[in-house]
C-alpha positions, -999 to +999 in steps of 0.1 A: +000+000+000+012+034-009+025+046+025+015+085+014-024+070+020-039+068+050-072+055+055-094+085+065-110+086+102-140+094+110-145+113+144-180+113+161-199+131+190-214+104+213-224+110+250-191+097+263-175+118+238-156+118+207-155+081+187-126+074+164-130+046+139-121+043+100-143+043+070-136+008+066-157+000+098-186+032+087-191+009+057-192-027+072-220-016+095-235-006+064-228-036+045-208-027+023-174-044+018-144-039-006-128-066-029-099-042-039-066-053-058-051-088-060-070-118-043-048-138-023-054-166+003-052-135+037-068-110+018-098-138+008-097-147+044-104-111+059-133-110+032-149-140+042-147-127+078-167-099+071-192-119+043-197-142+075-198-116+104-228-094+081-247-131+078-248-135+115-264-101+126-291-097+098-288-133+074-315-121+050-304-084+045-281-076+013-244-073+014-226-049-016-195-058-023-176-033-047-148-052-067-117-036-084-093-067-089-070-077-113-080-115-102-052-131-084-053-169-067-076-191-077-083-217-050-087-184-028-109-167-049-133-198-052-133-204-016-148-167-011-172-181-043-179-209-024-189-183+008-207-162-009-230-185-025-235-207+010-248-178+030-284-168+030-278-129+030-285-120-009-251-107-025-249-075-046-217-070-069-204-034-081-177-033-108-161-002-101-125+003-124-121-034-135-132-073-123-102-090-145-096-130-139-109-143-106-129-108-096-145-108-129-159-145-113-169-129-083-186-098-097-208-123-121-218-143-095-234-112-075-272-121-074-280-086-082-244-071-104-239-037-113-214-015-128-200+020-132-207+035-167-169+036-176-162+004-154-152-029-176-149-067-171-120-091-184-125-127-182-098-150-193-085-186-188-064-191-157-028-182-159-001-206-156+032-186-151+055-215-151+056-249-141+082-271-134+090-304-122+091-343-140+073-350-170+050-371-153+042-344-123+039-316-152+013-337-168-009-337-140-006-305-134-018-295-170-049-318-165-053-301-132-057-263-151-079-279-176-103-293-152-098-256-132-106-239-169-137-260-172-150-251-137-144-215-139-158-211-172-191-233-166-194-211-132-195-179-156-217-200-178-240-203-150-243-169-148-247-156-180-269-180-195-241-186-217-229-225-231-200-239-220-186-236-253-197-199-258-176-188-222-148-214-233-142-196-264-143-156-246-118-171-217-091-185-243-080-151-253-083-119-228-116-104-233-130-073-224-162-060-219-176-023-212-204-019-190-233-023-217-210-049-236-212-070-202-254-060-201-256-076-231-231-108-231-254-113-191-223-107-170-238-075-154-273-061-149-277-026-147-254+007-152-250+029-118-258+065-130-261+076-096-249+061-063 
């Protein structure tokens, strides 16, 4: 994190005097949570915290969760899939900036998703930056991305009303979509004109 920002404060009157606590906790007791930046296993982790913290005070009431993520681990970022689909509490996605890779999985499995008018989607297949090891253990790791490219894509699938083949054929190359482009391919919803 740039160490020039500093999450803002906010300071409030109460009857035992001033409160001191961060925007960050202003917006969880509203329900709102951030998926900012790279997903990795402690960043999914303090996520599902707060995914599971919100279900335990009100379980039907909505939770917004604004993505801008360049993707990032896979295993982590289906374990927060897996989270967000388990609890009752209804799950609204914003794309605000980008959802790339893994948050462009997240943000189209939102059961109400939405976007800023100049926001933008990239889905893809998952990235492999190298692998090494025998012949044998490379071989199963290649059928091991395979079956992880099927999953993926049939989860976007799921929620585009998209084929198999149709999502197959968007992930195998990087492919991007403006916020009426997604409207129409059933990744997103609705445009925010107004929040």
């Amino acid at each position: 994190m740039n160490p020039y920002l500093r999450m803002p404060n906010i300071l409030k009157e109460t009857s035992d005097g001033f409160t001191r606590y961060s925007i960050q906790e202003e917006m969880l007791m509203r329900r709102e949570i951030d998926c900012i930046g790279e997903i990795t296993q402690e960043y999914v982790y303090l996520l599902i915290l707060q995914l599971r913290y919100l279900q335990t005070i009100e379980p039907e009431k909505e939770i917004t969760i604004y993505i801008n993520s360049q993707g990032g681990e896979v295993t982590s970022g289906l374990a927060l899939y897996d989270v967000m689909k388990a609890i009752k509490s209804p799950i609204r996605t914003v794309c605000i900036g980008q959802a790339s890779s893994m948050g462009a999985l997240l943000f189209v499995s939102g059961n109400k998703r939405e976007m800023l008018p100049h926001a933008r989607v990239m889905v893809h297949d998952p990235r492999v930056e190298r692998i090494g090891g025998t012949a044998l253990e490379i071989e199963e790791r290649s059928k091991d991305i395979m079956r992880v490219r099927k999953l993926t894509a049939a989860i976007i699938a799921e929620y585009t009303g998209k084929t198999l083949d149709e999502i197959l054929d968007k992930t195998a190359t990087d492919s991007f979509f403006n916020a009426k482009e997604a409207i129409d391919f059933g990744i997103a919803d609705s445009i925010i004109e107004r929040m």
